[in-house]
LUMGUMI-168034 format. One record per residue (C-alpha): y, z, x. Coordinates in nm, 2 decimals, decimal comma. Layout:
{pt {Y Z X}},
...
This chain:
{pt {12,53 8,12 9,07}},
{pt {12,34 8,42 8,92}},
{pt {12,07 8,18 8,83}},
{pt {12,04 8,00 9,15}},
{pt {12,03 8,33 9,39}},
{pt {11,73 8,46 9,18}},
{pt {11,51 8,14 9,16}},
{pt {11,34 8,17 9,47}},
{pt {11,23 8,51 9,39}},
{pt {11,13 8,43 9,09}},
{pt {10,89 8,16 9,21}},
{pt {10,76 8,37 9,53}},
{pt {10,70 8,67 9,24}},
{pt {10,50 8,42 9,08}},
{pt {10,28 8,30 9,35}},
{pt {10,26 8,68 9,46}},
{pt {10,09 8,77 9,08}},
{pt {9,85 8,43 9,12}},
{pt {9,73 8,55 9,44}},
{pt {9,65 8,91 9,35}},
{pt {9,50 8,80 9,02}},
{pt {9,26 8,56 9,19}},
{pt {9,14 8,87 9,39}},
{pt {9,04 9,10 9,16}},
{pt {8,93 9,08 8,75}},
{pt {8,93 9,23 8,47}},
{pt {8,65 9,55 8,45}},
{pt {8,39 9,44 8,27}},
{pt {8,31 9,09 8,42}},
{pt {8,13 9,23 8,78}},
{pt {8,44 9,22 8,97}},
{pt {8,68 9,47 8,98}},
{pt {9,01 9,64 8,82}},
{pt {9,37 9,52 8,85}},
{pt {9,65 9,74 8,71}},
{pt {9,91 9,55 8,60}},
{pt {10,22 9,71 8,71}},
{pt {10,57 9,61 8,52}},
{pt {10,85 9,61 8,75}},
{pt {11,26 9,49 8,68}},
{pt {11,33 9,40 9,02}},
{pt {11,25 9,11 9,27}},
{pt {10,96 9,06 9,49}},
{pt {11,19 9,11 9,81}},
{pt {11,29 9,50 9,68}},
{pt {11,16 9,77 9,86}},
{pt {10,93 9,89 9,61}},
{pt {10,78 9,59 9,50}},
{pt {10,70 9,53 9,87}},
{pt {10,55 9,89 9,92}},
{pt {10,36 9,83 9,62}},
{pt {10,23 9,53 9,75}},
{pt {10,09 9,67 10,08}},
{pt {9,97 9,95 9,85}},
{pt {9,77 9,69 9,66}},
{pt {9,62 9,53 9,98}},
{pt {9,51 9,84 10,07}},
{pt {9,38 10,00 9,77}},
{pt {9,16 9,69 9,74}},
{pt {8,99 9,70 10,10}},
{pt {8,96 10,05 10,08}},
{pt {8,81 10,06 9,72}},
{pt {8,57 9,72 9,86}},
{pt {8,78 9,56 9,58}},
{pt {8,68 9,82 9,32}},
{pt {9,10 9,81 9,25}},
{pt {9,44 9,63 9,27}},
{pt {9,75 9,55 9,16}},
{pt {9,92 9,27 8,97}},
{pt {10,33 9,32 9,04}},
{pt {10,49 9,19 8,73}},
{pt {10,85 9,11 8,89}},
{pt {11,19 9,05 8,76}},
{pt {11,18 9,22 8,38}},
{pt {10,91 8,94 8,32}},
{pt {10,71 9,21 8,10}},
{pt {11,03 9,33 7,93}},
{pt {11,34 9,56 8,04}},
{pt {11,24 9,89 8,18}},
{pt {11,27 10,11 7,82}},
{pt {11,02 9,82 7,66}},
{pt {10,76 9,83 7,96}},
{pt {10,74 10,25 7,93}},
{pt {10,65 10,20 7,59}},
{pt {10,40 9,94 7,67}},
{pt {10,24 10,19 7,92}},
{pt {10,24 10,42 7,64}},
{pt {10,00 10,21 7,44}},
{pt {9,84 10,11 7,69}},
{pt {9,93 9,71 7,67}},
{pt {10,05 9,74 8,04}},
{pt {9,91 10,02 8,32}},
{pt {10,13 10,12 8,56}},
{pt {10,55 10,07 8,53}},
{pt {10,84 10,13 8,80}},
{pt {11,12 10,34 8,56}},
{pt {11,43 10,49 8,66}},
{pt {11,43 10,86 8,64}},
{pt {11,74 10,88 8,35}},
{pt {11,47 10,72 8,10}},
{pt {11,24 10,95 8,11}},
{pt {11,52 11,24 7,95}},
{pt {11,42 11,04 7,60}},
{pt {11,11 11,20 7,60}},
{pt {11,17 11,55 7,80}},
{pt {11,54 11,65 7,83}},
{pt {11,47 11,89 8,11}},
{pt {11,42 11,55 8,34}},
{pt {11,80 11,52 8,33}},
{pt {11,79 11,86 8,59}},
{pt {11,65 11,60 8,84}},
{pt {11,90 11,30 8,80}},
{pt {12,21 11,53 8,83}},
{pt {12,49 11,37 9,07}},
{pt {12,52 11,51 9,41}},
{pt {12,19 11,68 9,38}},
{pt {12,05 11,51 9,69}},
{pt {12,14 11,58 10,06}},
{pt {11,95 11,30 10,22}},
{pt {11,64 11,04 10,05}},
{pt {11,47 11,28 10,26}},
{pt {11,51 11,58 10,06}},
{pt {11,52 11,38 9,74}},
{pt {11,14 11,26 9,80}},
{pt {11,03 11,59 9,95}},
{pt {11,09 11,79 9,62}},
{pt {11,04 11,49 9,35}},
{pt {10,67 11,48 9,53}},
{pt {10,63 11,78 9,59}},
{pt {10,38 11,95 9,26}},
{pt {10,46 12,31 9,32}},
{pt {10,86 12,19 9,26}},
{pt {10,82 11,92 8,96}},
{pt {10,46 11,93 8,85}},
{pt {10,54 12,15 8,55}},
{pt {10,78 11,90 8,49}},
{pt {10,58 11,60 8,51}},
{pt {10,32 11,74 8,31}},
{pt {10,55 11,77 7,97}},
{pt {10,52 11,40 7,97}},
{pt {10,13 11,42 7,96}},
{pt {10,11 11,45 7,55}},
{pt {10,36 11,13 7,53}},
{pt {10,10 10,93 7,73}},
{pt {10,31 10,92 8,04}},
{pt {10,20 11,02 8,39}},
{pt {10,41 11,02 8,67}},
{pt {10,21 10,92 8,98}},
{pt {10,50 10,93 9,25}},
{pt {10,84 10,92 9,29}},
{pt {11,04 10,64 9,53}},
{pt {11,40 10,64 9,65}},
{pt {11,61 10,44 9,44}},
{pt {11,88 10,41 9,68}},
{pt {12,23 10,58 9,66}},
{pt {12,45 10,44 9,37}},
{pt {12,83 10,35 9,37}},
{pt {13,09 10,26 9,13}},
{pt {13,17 9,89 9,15}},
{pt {13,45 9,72 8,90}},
{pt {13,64 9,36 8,88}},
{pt {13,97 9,55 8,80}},
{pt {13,98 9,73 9,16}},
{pt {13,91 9,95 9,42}},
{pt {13,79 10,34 9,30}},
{pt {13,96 10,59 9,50}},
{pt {13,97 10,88 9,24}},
{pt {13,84 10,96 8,89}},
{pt {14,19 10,80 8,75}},
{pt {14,14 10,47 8,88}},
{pt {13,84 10,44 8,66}},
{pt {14,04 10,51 8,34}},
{pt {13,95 10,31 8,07}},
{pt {13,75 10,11 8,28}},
{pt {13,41 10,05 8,06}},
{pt {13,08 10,06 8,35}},
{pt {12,78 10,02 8,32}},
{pt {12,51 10,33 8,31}},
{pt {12,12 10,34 8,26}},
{pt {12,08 10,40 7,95}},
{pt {12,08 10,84 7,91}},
{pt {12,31 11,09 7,75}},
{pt {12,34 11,24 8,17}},
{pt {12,42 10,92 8,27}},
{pt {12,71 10,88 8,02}},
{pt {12,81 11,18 8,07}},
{pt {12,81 11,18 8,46}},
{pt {13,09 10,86 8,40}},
{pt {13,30 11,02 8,15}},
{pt {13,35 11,33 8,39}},
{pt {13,42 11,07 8,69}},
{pt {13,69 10,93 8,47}},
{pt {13,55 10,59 8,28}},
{pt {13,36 10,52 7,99}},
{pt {12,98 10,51 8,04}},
{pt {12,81 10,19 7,87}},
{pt {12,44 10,21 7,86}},
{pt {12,30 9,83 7,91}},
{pt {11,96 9,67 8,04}},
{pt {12,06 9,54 8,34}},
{pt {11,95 9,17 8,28}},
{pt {12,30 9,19 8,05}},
{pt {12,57 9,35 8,30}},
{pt {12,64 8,99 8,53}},
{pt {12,70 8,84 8,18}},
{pt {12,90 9,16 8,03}},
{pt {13,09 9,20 8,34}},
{pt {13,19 8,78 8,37}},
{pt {13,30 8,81 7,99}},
{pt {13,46 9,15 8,05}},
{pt {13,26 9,30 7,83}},
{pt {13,19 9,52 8,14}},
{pt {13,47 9,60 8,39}},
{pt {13,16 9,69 8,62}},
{pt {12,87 9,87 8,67}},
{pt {12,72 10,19 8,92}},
{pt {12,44 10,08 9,13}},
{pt {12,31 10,03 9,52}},
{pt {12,41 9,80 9,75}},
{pt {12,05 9,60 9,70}},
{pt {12,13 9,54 9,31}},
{pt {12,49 9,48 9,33}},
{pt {12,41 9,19 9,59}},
{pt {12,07 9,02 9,49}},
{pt {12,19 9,05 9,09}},
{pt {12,50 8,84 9,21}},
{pt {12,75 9,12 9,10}},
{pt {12,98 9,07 9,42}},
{pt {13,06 8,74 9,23}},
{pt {13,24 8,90 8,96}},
{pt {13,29 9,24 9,08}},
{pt {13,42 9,21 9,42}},
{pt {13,52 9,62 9,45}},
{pt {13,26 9,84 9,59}},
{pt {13,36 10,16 9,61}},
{pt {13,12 10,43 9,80}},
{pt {13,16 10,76 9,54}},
{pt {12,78 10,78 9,63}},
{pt {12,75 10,95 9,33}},
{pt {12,38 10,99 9,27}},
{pt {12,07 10,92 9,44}},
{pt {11,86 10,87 9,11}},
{pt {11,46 10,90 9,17}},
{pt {11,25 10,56 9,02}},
{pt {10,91 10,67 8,89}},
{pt {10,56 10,49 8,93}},
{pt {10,40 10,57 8,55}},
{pt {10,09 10,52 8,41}},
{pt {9,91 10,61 8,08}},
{pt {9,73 10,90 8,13}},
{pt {9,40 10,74 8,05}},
{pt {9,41 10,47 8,29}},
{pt {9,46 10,72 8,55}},
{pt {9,20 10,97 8,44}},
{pt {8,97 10,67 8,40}},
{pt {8,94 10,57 8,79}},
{pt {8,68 10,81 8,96}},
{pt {8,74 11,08 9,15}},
{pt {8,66 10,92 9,49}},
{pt {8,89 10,60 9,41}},
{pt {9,13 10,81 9,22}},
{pt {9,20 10,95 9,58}},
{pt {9,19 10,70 9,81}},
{pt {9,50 10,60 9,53}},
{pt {9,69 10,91 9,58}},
{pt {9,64 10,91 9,92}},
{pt {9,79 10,55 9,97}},
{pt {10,05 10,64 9,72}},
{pt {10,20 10,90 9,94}},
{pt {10,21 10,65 10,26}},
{pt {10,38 10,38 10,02}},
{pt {10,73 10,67 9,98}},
{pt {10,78 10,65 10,28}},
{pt {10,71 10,29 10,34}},
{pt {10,95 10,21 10,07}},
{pt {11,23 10,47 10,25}},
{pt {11,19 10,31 10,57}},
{pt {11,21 9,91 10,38}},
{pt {11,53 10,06 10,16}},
{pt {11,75 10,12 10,44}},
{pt {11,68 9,80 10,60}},
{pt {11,72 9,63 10,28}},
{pt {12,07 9,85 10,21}},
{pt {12,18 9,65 10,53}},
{pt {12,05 9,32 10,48}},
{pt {12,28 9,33 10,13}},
{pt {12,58 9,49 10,24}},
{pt {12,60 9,20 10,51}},
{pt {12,56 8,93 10,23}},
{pt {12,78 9,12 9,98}},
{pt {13,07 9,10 10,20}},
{pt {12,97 8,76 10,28}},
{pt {13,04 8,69 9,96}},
{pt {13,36 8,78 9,94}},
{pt {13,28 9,22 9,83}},
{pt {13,52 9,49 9,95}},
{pt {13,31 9,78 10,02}},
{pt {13,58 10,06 10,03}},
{pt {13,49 10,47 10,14}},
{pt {13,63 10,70 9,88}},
{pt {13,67 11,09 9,87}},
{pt {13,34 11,23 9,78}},
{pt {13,44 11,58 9,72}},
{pt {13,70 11,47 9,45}},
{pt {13,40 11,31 9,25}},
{pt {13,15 11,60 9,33}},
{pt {13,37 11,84 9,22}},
{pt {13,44 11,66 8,88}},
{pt {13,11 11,62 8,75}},
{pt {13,04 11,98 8,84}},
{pt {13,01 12,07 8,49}},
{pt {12,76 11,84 8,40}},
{pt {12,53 12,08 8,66}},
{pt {12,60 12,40 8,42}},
{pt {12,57 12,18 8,08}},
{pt {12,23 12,06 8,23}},
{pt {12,03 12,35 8,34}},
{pt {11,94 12,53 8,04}},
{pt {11,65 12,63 8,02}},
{pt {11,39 12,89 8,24}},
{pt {11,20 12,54 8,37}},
{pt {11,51 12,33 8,42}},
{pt {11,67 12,63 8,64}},
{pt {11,30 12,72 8,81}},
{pt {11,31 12,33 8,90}},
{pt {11,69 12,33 8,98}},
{pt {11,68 12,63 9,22}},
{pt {11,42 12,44 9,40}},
{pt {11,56 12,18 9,50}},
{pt {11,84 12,38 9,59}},
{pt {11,63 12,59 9,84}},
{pt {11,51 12,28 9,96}},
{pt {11,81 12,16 10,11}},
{pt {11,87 12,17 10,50}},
């Protein structure tokens, strides 16, 4: 069933990548640039469809000087391969959760803390905001990472095949599925299970074999990734509202002149809230099918799960940029 719900996408991604390739080249051959952009999603998520309106519009307002090739469904490799790829420079531009980018500066883990976030409103005010995180974003500069905006990556829940999650004992034992970071692990061992890192092309196998007993994710993975088949529990701990990057290496962005280079930014802060206004549509569109398909979505208390990752807020914020960063975001709350 996994295989058959993400065919179509698959194929649409495909003609999508055809079509933008035909409209721009390579630099060099009289035409113009297209960034090839790695992404681990399908061509109906938010972001890829932000990024695609971003691409139209970068190329009619750079007179085709500039676009985008969306490179859909993992199909340049899982989402730890395709930073490294950026790194070298084999691949431009990558969509990366925020957890991954602790492997190279640990003061990133400030920013995906659970229950940080008030509203995706005051998460994408402060993650784009330079005079909050642009000391931040700059300590990946010298490991050939650039972060050129920051998009909602929905609100994440625990979701398991043994049961509804009501508190942090239910989860006991229960082995789920985190993005792969020392927070993230963490984060589940404090809400009571046992944090498995895992690409996420693995978990509907894991979780089937019950190598998994579930996973933590929003309500647009759990349902186009098939996960209501084999774990039918969704319970809303609403947990964390973890930021997704847009990275490039620094040198492709430092590369595109300073007229084009803004026109990009420029486009880049009308795609957030594109990709805001798409998620909660999309958030709707998959609960629907999710309980179609047979999910329980259950409500939960929050404040029993806030309160019990706590700690991981005081391990965290060590150091003067972490708590300069931290504090921020703090005062930026309604």
């Amino acid at each position: 069933m996994q295989g058959r719900r993400m065919l179509g996408t698959m194929g649409v991604a495909a003609v999508m990548t055809a079509g933008l390739a035909s409209c721009s080249a390579e630099a060099g051959d009289g035409a113009g640039t297209t960034f090839r952009v790695a992404f681990n999603q399908d061509i109906d998520h938010p972001q890829a469809q932000a990024l695609t309106e971003l691409s139209e519009e970068l190329e009619a307002r750079t007179d085709g000087r500039y676009a985008l090739e969306l490179y859909t469904d993992e199909t340049l490799g899982d989402q730890a391969a395709t930073i490294e790829q950026v790194q070298s420079g084999t691949i431009d531009l990558a969509v990366v959760a925020g957890p991954l980018l602790e492997n190279f500066e640990p003061d990133f883990s400030t920013v995906n803390l659970p229950y940080l976030y008030e509203s995706p409103e005051h998460q994408l005010s402060v993650l784009n905001d330079r005079e909050v995180v642009g000391e931040l974003y700059d300590t990946l500069v010298d490991d050939d990472i650039q972060v050129l905006t920051a998009y909602h990556g929905g609100v994440r829940n625990v979701y398991s095949s043994e049961g509804p999650v009501e508190t942090p004992a239910d989860l006991a034992g229960q082995k789920i599925r985190v993005i792969g970071s020392d927070t993230n692990v963490r984060m589940m061992e404090l809400m009571g299970g046992v944090g498995t890192p895992m690409a996420q092309g693995e978990v509907f196998t894991a979780i089937q074999s019950g190598v998994l007993d579930g996973a933590e994710n929003n309500e647009l993975i759990y349902s186009s990734l098939s996960h209501d088949e084999i774990a039918p529990y969704y319970s809303r701990t609403e947990h964390l509202m973890m930021p997704d990057y847009l990275v490039a290496n620094p040198g492709v962005w430092e590369g595109i002149p300073e007229e084009d280079r803004a026109v990009f930014e420029e486009l880049l802060t009308a795609s957030v809230d594109t990709e805001l206004e798409l998620f909660g549509t999309a958030v709707d569109e998959a609960t629907a099918a999710a309980e179609e398909a047979g999910a329980q979505f259950n409500d939960v208390d929050v404040e029993v799960f806030r309160e019990a990752v706590q700690p991981l807020h005081e391990e965290s914020v060590t150091s003067d940029l972490a708590r300069s960063v931290y504090d921020a975001i703090e005062a930026a709350r309604g």
